[in-house]
C-alpha positions in Angstrom: 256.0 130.5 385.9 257.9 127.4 386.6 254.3 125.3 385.2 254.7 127.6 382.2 258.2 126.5 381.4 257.5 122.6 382.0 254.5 122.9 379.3 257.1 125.3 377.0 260.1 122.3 377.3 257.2 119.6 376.2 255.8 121.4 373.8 259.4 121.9 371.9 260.3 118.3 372.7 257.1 117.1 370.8 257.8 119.3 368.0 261.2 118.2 368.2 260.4 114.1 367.4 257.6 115.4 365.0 260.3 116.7 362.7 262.4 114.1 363.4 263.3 111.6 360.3 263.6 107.7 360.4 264.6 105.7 357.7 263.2 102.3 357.3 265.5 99.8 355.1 264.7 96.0 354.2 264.5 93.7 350.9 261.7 91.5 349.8 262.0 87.7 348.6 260.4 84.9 347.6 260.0 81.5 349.4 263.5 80.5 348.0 265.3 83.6 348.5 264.8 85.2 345.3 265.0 89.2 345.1 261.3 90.3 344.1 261.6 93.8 342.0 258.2 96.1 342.1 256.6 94.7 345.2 254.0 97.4 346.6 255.1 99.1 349.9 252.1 101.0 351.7 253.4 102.9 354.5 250.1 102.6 356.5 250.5 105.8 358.4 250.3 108.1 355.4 249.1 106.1 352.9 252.2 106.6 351.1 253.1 104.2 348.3 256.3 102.6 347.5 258.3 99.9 345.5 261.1 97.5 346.1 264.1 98.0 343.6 266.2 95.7 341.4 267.1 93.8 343.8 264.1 93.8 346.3 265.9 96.1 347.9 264.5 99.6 349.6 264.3 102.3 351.8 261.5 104.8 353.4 261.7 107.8 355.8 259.1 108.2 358.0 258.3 110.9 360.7 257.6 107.5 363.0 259.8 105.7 365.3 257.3 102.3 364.8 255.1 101.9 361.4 253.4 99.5 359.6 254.4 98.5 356.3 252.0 96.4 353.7 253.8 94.1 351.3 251.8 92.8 347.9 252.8 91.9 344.6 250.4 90.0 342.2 251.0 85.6 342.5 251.8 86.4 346.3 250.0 86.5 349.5 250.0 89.9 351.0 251.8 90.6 354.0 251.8 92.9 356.7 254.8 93.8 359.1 255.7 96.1 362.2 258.7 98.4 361.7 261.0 100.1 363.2 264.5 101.9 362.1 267.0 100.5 364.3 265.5 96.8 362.6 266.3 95.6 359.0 263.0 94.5 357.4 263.3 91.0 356.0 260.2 89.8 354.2 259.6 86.4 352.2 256.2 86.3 350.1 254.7 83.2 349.8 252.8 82.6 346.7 249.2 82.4 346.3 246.4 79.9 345.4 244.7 80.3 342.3 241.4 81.9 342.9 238.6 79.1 342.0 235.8 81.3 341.9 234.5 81.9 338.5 233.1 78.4 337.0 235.5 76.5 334.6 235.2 75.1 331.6 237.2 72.4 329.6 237.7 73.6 325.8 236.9 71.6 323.1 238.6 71.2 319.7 236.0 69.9 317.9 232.2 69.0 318.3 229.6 67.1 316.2 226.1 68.6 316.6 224.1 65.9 318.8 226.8 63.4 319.6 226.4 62.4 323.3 230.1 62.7 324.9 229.2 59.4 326.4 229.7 58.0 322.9 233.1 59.6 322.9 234.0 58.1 326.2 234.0 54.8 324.7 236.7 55.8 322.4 239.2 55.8 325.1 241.4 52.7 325.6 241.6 52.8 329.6 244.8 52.2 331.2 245.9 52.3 327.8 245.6 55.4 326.8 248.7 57.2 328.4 248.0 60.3 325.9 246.0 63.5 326.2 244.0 63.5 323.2 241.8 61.0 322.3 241.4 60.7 318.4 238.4 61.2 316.5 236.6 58.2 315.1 234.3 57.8 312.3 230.5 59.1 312.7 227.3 58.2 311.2 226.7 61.2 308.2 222.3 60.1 308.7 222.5 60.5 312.2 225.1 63.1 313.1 225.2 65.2 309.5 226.9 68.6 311.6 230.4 69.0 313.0 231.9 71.9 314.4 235.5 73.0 315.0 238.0 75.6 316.0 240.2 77.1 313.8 243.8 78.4 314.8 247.3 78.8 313.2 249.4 76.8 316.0 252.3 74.7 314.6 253.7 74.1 317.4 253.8 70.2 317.1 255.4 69.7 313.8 258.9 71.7 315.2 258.6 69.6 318.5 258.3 66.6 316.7 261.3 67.1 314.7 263.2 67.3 317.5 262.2 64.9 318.9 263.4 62.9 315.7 266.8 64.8 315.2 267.4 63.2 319.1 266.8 59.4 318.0 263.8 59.6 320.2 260.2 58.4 320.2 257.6 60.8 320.2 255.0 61.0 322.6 252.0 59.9 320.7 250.4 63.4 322.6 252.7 66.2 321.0 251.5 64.7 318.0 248.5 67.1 316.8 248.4 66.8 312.8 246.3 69.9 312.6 249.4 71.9 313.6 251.5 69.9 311.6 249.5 70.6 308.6 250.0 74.4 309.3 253.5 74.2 309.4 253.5 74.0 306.0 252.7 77.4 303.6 252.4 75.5 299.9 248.6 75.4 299.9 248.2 79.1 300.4 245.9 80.9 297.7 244.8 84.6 298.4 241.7 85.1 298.4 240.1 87.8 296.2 240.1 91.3 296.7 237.2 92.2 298.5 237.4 88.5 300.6 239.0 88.0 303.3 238.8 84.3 303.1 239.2 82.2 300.5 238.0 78.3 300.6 239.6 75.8 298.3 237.9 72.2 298.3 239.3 68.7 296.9 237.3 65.2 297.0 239.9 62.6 296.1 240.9 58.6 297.1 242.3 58.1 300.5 246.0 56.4 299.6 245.8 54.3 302.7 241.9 53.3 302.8 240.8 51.5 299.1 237.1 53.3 298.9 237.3 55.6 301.3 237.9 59.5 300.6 239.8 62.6 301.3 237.8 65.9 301.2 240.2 68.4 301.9 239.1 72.1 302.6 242.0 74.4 302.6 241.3 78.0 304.3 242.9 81.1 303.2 243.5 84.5 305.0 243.9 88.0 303.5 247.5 89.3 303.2 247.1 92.3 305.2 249.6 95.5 303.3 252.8 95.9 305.1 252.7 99.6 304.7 249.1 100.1 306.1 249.9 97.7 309.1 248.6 99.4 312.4 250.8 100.2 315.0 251.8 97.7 317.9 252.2 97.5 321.1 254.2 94.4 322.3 255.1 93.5 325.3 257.7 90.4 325.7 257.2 88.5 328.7 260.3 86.3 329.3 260.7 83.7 331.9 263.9 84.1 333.4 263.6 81.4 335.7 266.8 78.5 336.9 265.2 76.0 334.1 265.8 78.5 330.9 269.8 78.6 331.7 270.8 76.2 329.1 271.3 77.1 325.7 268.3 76.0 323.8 266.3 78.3 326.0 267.0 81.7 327.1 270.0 82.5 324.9 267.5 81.0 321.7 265.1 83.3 322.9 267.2 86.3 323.2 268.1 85.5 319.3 264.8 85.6 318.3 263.5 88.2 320.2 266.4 90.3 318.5 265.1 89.1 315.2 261.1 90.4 316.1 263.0 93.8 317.0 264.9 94.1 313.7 261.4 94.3 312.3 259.7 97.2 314.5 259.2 100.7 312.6 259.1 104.0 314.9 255.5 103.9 315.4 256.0 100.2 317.3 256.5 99.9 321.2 257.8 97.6 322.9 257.8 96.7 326.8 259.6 93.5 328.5 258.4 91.8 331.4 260.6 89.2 333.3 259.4 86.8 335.9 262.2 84.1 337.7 264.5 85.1 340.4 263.0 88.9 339.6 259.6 89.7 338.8 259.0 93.0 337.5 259.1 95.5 333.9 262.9 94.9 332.5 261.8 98.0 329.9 258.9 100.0 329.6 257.1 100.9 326.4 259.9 101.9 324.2 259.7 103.1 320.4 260.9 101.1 317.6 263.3 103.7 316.3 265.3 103.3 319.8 266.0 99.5 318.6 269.9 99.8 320.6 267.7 100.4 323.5 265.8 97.9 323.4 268.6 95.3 322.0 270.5 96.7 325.2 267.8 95.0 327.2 267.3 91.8 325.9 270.8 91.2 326.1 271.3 92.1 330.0 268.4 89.1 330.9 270.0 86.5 333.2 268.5 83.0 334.5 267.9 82.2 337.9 265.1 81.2 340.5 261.4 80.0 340.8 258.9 80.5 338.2 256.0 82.6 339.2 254.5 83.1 336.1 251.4 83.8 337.1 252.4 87.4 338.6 254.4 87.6 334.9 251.1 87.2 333.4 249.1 90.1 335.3 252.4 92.4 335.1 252.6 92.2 331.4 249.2 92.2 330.7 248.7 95.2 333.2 251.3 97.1 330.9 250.1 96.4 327.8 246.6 97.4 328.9 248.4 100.5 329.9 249.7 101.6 326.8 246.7 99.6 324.7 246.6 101.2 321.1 242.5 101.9 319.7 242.6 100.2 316.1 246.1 98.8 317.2 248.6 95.5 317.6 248.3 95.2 321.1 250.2 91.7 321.9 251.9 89.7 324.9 254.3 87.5 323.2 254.8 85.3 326.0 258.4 82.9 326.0 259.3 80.3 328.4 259.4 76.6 328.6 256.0 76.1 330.7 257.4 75.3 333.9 255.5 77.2 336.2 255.8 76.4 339.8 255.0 79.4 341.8 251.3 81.0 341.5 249.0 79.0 339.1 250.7 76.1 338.0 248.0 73.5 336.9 246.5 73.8 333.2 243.1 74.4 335.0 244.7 77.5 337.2 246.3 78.8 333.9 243.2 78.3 332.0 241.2 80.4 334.6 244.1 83.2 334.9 244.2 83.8 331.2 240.5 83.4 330.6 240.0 87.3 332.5 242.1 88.6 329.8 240.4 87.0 326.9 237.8 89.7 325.7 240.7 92.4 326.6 241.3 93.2 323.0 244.9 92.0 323.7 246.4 88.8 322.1 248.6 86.2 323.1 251.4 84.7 321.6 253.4 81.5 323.0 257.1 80.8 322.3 257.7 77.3 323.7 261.5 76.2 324.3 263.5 73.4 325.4 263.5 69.7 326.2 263.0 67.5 329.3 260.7 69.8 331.6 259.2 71.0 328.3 255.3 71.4 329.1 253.8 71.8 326.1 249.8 71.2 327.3 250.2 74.0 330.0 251.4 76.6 327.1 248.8 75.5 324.6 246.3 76.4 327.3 247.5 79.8 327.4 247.6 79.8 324.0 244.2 78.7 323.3 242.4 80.4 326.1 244.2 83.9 325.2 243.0 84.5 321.7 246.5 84.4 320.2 248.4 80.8 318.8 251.2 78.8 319.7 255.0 78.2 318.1 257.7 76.1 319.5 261.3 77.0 318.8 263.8 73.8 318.5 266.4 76.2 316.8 267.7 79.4 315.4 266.6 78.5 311.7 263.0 77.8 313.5 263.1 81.5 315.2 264.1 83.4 312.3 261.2 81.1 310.4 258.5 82.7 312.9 259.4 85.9 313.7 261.2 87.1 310.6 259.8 85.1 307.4 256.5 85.1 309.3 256.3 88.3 311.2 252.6 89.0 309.9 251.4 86.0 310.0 251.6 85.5 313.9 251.4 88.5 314.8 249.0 90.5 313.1 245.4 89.2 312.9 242.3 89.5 310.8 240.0 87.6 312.1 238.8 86.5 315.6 236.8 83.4 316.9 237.1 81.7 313.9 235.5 78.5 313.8 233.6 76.5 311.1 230.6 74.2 310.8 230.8 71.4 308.1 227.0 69.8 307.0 227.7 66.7 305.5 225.1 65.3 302.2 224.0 61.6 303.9 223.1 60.5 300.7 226.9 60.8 299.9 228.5 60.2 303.2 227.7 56.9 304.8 230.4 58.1 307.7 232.8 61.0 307.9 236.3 61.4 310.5 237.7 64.5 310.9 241.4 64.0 311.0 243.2 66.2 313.6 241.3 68.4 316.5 241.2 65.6 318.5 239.8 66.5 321.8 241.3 66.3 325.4 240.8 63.6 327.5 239.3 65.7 330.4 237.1 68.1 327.9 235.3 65.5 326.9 234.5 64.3 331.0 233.7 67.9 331.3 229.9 68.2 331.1 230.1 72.1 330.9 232.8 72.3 328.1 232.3 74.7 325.4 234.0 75.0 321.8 235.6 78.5 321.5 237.2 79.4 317.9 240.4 80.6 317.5 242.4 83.7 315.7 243.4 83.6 312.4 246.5 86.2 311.1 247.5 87.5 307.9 248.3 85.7 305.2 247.8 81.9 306.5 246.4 78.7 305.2 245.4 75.9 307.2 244.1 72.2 306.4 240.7 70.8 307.4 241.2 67.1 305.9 238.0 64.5 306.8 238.1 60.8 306.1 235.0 59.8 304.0 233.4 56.4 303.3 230.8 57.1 300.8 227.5 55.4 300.1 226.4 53.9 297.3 225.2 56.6 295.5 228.8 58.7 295.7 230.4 55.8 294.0 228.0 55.6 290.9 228.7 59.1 290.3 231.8 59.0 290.6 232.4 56.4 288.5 230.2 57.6 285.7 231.9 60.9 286.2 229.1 63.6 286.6 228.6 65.6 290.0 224.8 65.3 290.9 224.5 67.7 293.8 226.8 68.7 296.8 228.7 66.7 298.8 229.1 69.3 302.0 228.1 72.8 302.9 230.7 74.8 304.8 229.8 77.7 307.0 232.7 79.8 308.6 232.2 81.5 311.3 234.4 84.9 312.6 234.5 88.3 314.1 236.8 91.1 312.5 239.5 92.0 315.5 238.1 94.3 318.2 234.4 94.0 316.7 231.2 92.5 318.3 229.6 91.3 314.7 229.3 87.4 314.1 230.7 86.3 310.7 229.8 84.2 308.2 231.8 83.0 304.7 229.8 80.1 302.9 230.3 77.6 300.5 229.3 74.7 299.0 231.9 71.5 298.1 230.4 69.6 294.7 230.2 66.2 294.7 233.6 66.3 292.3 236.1 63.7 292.5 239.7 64.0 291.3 242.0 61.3 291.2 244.7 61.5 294.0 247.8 62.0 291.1 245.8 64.8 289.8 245.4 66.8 292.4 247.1 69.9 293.4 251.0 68.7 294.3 250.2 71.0 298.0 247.3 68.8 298.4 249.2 65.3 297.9 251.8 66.8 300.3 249.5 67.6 302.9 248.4 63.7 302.7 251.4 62.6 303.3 251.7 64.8 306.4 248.5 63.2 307.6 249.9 59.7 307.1 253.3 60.9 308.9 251.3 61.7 311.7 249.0 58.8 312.1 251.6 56.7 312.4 253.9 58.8 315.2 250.1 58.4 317.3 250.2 55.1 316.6 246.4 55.4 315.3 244.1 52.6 314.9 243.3 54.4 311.1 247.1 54.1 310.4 247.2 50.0 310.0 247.5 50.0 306.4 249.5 53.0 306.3 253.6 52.2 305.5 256.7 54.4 305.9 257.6 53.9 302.3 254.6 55.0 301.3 254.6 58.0 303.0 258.2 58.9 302.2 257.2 58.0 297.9 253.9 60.2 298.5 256.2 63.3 300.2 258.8 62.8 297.5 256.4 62.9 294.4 255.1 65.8 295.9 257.5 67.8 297.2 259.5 70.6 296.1 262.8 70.6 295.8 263.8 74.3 296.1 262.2 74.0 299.1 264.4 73.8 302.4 261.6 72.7 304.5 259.8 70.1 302.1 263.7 69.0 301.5 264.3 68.3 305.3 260.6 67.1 305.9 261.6 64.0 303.4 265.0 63.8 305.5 262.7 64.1 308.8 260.5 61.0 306.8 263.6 58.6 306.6 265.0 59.1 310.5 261.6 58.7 311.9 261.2 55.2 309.2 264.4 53.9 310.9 263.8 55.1 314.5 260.6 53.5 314.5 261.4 50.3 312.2 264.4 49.6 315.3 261.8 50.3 318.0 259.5 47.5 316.1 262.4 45.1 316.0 263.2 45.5 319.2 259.6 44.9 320.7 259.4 41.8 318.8 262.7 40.0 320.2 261.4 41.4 323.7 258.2 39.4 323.3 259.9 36.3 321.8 
C-alpha cells in the first residue's frame, strides 16, 4: 500500500512539471548592438518556429525548464544557445562571408569579335590610371569588322556629375560614363511604328573635334507602352536605413521620392517595404495602391541608424517579392541607399555573386543612388547591371520627381530584356572605328572568363550609340561626289520580350550617307556636344583638340530653350569651363 502511494505522489508530480509553463525572454542584435527584427527562433524541442519583434525583442513558453533555441536570419551566421527561464537570452549575430561557390565572372560593357584582351591591356596607363574604366581606342575595321555591346537606360552619371560641378568640385574621371550621360537626355526620342517595338535612327556626319574623321550616330528607340493597359505591379522598396543615410540628401530625399512613385500606384498596384540598418526586416507588407495613406504612413515613420547589412535586405526583399510575384506582371525591387554596405557582402565581387541568383527570377532591379562622400557608385551599378534592372542617381528633389514622376514608365516598366547589339562595320569604308562610351572595367578585361550580358530596356526610351570613324579612301570620294555607293554598317539588335525564352533580332542597314554636321537633326548636334563634355571631364586622350568654348557654342546652337534641362546643361557647361580652366592655372604655377 505504502509502495502504491510513493508511485501515485510521482506519478502526479511528473504530471505536475509536464503541465507546467516557462517563459523564455531575450533580444537579438547585431555585432554593434543593433536590434535585429524577424530573426528565426526554432525552439528545438518541438520544432516550433518563432520571430524576434521590432525591436529584436521576444518571448516563448515552453513546457521545459532548459531548451535549445536556434537563431538565423539571412547575412548572419546561425547560432545556437542553451536556455533557461530564470536567464535573459542575449544574442549578437555575427555576419556572414559571402558564399564563393558558384564561378564568377567579370561583365563586360562592350566587346569586338576577335580582339585579344591582351591588346586591351595595353591601353592602360599603369600607375596612371587611378580610374575604373579604361576607354576604348580605335580598332582596325579589316581586321576586327564586329563589335558587340550592352544596351541599358542608366543615367546615373550625368546627375552625379552635376553635382559634382554645382560643389566647385573635380570629377572623378571614373563617374564619368558618357553612355549614361547621353541617356539623360530624352530629345532624340522617335517612336517607333506601330507594329515595332524598336525603332533605329542612323546619322554619318563630320566629327567637330577630329578634321576627317566621322560620327555615325545610331539612336535606339523603345515602344511607348499604353498607360491604361499597363500590367499590374508588384514593388517592393528596399530602403537602407543605415547611420550613413541620416543627413538630408539621403533618407529624407528618398522618403520624398518614394512619396512621389506612390502618388502614381492605381488599386491594382502593391507595394511592400523592406528596411535594412539598425533593423532588418518587412516595414510593410504587400499593400494595394488604393490604401496610398497607408503606405505614405510608412515611409514616413523610417528612421536612420546602425550597420548596413544589405545583403540580408537583398534576400528579404527579394524573398517578398517572389512571394507575391504577379504572372504577366511588374514585379520590381527598387532598391535605395548610398552603397555603403558593410555587413554581409560588401565587395562588388560578393554583390555581383548575391544578385546574380536572382537574375533569371523574372524580377527586376531598380537602383536609387544618394549622397556624397561615402557615395559608392561602382558597388550599385553592379547590382544594377547584374540584376536585369538600370541605375539612377538622385542629387535632388527636382531629379526625384524627374525619375519617378515624369518618367515613371520609363524605369519601371520594361519591354524588352537582354538587349544588346552587334555593329558590322564595311572595311572598304572604315579604315578604323571607336566606340565612344561602354568603356570596360579595369578588372573585366583581366578576367579571362568575363562575358558580355545585355541589358533591359523600358518604355518609351532612347539611347545613343555614337562611334568615331576614320574613313578610307573610298568613303571620302563618295562623299565628296555626293552619291552613297553601298552600306557603311549593318546593325543587328539583339533582345528577349520580358519573361520569354525567344532570342530577338531587329536589323538594319546604315547607308553610306553623309550629312554635314549643321544639317543634322538639332538632338543629334546636342548629343555631340554631350560627348565632347564628357571626354574632356575623363580627361581623354581623343579630347586634345576638343575646347570648352566649343562645346558650350555646339550645346547653345543646339539647344532648346524651353527646355529646363538643356537650359541648365549650358549653365552646367560654363561652371565646369571655369572649374576646370582654375584647376589648369593652378597646375601650371605648381610646376613653374
Amino acid at each position: 500500500m505504502k509502495a502504491a502511494c510513493l508511485i501515485f505522489l510521482f506519478s502526479l508530480t511528473v504530471s505536475s512539471l509536464r503541465s507546467q509553463q516557462f517563459y523564455i525572454r531575450g533580444e537579438v542584435k547585431d555585432e554593434s548592438g543593433n536590434p535585429l527584427q524577424n530573426v528565426t527562433i526554432l525552439l528545438n524541442a518541438t520544432g516550433y518556429v518563432y520571430y524576434t519583434g521590432s525591436y529584436g525583442s521576444f518571448g516563448i513558453l515552453t513546457s521545459r525548464n532548459v531548451d535549445t533555441l536556434t537563431f538565423s536570419l539571412e547575412g548572419y551566421q546561425k547560432e545556437k544557445k542553451i536556455v533557461s527561464p530564470g536567464n535573459y537570452v542575449s544574442v549578437r549575430l555575427k555576419p556572414s562571408s559571402a558564399s564563393s561557390s558558384n564561378v564568377h565572372r567579370s561583365k563586360l560593357a562592350s566587346f569586338t569579335n576577335g580582339l585579344n584582351k591582351q591588346i586591351q591591356k595595353q591601353w592602360f596607363t599603369g600607375n596612371e590610371t587611378y580610374a575604373s574604366l579604361i576607354e576604348n581606342h580605335f580598332i582596325n575595321a579589316r581586321e576586327y569588322p564586329s563589335t558587340n555591346l550592352s544596351l541599358n537606360i542608366d543615367r546615373a552619371s550625368y546627375s552625379n556629375i552635376r553635382r559634382f560641378i554645382n560643389t566647385n568640385t573635380l570629377v572623378p574621371p571614373d563617374a564619368v560614363r558618357i553612355e549614361e550621360m547621353l541617356n539623360y537626355f530624352h530629345e532624340t526620342y522617335s517612336e517607333p511604328e506601330a507594329d515595332k517595338l524598336f525603332k533605329i535612327r542612323p546619322v554619318l556626319t563630320e566629327c567637330p573635334w577630329n578634321q576627317g574623321n566621322e560620327l555615325l550616330f545610331i539612336n535606339i528607340n523603345s515602344r511607348k507602352l499604353n498607360l491604361d493597359t499597363l500590367p499590374p505591379s508588384n514593388l517592393v522598396f528596399l530602403v537602407d536605413i543605415s547611420g550613413s543615410m541620416d543627413m538630408p540628401n539621403r533618407l529624407p530625399l528618398l522618403q520624398s521620392a518614394f512619396r512621389l512613385l506612390v502618388n502614381n500606384l492605381r488599386a491594382k498596384d502593391t507595394v511592400s517595404i523592406v528596411v535594412y540598418g539598425g533593423t532588418v526586416g518587412v516595414k510593410l507588407y504587400a499593400t494595394g495602391g488604393a490604401e496610398k495613406q497607408k503606405i505614405l504612413k510608412a515611409i514616413d515613420e523610417l528612421t536612420p541608424g546602425g550597420a548596413t547589412p544589405g545583403e540580408s535586405g537583398i534576400k528579404i526583399a527579394y524573398n517578398l517579392a517572389s512571394l507575391h510575384f504577379i504572372k504577366g506582371g511588374n514585379n520590381r525591387v527598387i532598391l535605395a541607399t548610398d552603397g555603403d554596405f558593410n555587413v554581409g557582402a560588401k565587395t562588388e565581387d560578393e554583390l555581383n555573386e548575391l544578385i546574380s541568383k536572382r537574375r533569371l527570377s523574372g524580377i527586376y532591379l531598380t537602383c536609387l543612388g544618394v549622397g556624397m562622400g561615402n557615395y559608392k557608385d561602382s558597388k550599385i551599378q553592379t547590382l544594377a547591371r547584374k540584376g536585369n534592372g538600370n541605375f539612377a542617381y538622385l542629387d535632388n528633389f527636382s531629379e526625384a520627381e524627374k525619375v519617378l514622376l515624369t518618367e515613371f514608365t520609363q524605369i519601371l516598366f520594361a519591354v524588352a530584356d537582354n538587349v544588346y547589339m552587334n555593329v558590322g562595320f564595311n572595311p572598304d569604308y572604315v579604315k578604323e572605328y571607336r566606340l565612344i562610351g561602354f568603356d570596360n572595367k579595369v578588372g573585366a578585361l583581366n578576367d579571362t572568363a568575363s562575358v558580355m550580358e545585355g541589358g533591359e530596356i523600358g518604355s518609351c526610351n532612347s539611347m545613343m550609340v555614337v562611334f568615331e570613324i576614320s574613313p578610307t579612301k573610298f568613303n571620302m570620294d563618295a562623299v565628296d561626289r555626293e552619291f552613297s555607293p553601298g552600306n557603311i554598317a549593318d546593325v543587328n539588335l539583339h533582345y528577349k520580350l520580358p519573361n520569354d525564352t525567344v532570342q530577338r533580332e531587329f536589323n538594319i542597314s546604315v547607308p553610306l550617307t553623309y550629312i554635314d554636321f549643321n544639317s543634322i537633326d538639332r538632338s543629334f548636334r546636342f548629343s555631340t556636344s554631350v560627348i565632347m563634355f564628357g571626354s574632356l571631364l575623363q580627361m581623354s586622350a581623343n579630347a586634345k583638340n576638343i575646347r570648352w568654348n566649343d562645346v558650350i557654342l555646339i550645346a547653345s546652337e543646339a539647344s532648346d530653350d524651353n527646355n529646363p534641362l538643356e537650359r541648365e546643361y549650358i549653365s552646367i557647361l560654363k561652371q565646369a569651363k571655369t572649374l576646370y580652366s582654375k584647376h589648369k592655372k593652378r597646375k601650371r604655377l605648381l610646376f613653374w
